[in-house]
ZAVO-140426 format. One record per residue (C-alpha): residue number from 0; residue in three letters; x negated, y, z. Coordinates in steps of 0.05 Angstrom, whole numbers, plus 32768, in hexadecimal, padded with zeros to 4 digits. Layout:
<atoms>
ATOM  pos  code    px    py    pz
ATOM  NUM   ALA     X     Y     Z
...
</atoms>
This chain:
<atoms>
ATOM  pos  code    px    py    pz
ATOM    0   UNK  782C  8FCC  727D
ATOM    1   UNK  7870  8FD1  7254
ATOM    2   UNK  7849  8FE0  721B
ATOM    3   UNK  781E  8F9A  7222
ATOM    4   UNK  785A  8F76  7226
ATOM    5   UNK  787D  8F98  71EF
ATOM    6   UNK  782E  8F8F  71BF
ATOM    7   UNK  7838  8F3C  71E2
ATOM    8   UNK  787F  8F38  71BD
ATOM    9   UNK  786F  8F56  7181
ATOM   10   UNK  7835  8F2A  716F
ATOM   11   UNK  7858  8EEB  718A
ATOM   12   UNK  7891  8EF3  715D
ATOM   13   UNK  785D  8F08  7127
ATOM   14   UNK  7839  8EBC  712F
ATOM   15   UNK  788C  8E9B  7132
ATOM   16   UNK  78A2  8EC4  70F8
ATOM   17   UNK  785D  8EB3  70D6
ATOM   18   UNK  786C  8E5F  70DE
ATOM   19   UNK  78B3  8E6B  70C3
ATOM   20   UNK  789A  8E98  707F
ATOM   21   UNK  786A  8E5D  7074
ATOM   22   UNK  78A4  8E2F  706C
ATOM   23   UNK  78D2  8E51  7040
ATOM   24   UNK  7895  8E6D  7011
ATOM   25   UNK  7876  8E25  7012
ATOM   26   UNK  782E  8E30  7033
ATOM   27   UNK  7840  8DF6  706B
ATOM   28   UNK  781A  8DB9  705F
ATOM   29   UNK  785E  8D93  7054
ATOM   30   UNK  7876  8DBF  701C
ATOM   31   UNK  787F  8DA0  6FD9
ATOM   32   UNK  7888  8D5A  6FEC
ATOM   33   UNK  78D5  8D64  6FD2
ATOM   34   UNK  78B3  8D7E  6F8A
ATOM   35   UNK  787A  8D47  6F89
ATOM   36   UNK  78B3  8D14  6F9A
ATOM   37   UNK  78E7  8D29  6F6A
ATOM   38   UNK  78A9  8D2A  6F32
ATOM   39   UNK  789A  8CE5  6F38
ATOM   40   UNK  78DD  8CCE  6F3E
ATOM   41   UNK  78E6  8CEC  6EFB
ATOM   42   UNK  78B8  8CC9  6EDF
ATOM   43   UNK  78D2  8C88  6EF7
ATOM   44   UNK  7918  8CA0  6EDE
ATOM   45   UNK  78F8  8CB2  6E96
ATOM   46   UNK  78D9  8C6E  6E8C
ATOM   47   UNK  7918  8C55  6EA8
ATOM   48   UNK  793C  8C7B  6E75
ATOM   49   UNK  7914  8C70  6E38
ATOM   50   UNK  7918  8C28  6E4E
ATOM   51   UNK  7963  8C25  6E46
ATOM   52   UNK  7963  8C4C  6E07
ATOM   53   UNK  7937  8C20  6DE1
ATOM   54   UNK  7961  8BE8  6E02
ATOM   55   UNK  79AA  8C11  6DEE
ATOM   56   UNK  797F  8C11  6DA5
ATOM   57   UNK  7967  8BC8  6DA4
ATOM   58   UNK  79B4  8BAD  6DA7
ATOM   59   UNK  79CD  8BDB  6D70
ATOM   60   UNK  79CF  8BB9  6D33
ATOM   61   UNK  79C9  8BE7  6D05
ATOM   62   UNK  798C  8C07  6D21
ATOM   63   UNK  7967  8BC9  6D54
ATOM   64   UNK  793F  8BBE  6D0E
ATOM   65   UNK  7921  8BF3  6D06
ATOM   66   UNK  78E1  8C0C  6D2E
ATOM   67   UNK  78F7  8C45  6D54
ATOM   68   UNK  78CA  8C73  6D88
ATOM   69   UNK  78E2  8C85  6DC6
ATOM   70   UNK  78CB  8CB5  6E01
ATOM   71   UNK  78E5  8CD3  6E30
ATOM   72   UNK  78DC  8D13  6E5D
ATOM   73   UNK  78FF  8D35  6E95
ATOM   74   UNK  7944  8D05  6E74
ATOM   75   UNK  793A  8D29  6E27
ATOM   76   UNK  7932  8CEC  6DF8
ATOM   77   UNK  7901  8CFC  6DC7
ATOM   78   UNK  790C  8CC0  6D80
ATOM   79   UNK  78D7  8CC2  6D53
ATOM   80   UNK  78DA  8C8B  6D11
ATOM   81   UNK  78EE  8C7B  6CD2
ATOM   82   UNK  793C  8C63  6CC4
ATOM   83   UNK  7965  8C57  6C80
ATOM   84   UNK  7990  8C89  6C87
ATOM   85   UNK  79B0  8CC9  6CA4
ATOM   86   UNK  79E6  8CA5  6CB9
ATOM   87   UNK  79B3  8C75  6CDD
ATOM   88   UNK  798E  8CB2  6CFA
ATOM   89   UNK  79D7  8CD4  6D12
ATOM   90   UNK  79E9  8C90  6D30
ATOM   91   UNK  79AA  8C8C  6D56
ATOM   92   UNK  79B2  8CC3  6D7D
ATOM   93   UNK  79FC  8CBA  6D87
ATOM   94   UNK  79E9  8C7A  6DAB
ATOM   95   UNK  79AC  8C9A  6DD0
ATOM   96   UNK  79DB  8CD7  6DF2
ATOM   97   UNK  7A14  8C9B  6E09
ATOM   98   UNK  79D3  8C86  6E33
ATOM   99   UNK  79E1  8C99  6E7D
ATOM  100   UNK  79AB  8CCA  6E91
ATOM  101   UNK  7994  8CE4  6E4D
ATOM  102   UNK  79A2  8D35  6E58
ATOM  103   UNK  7986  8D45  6E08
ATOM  104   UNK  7975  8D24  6DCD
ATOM  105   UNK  793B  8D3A  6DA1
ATOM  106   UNK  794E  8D19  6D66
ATOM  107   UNK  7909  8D12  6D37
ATOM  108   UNK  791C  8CDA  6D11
ATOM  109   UNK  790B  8CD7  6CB9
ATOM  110   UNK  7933  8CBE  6C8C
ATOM  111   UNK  790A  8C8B  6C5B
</atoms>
């Protein structure tokens, strides 16, 4: 008899233990929905971003003229275009890290 009971305890706190491993590894049907959140909030907070940075690049004077690409991933600006100068290419991304948000800038601008 005290060996059922002791078998009873051991596979009940097997099936417990079993539920609780499932949550921290991340086989319960609610795991992830923190990761699939946070991934399409970034994407709102890229376009977001990129939105401001062609917006931060639209008021300069300097550089509003000229036809600038912008994109944005995971808050690293990517520019992509054609300026006048170097000084026109350092300015750019001076003004693109002031933007709150940006975390790198990837600075592919040419020089004409």
């Amino acid at each position: 008899m005290r060996r059922l009971g002791f078998a009873a305890a051991t596979v009940g706190a097997l099936v417990l233990l079993a539920g609780c491993v499932a949550a921290v590894i991340g086989s319960s049907p609610h795991s992830g929905t923190a990761t699939d959140t946070r991934a399409r909030s970034s994407a709102g907070t890229d376009a977001g971003l990129a939105a401001a940075v062609r917006s931060r690049i639209a008021a300069d004077a300097a550089l509003g003229a000229e036809a600038l690409e912008v994109s944005v991933q995971g808050g690293t600006v990517t520019l992509r275009g054609l300026v006048a100068s170097s000084a026109e290419r350092n300015s750019a991304e001076r003004l693109v890290r002031t933007v709150a948000g940006v975390t790198a800038v990837n600075n592919l601008l040419k020089v004409k």
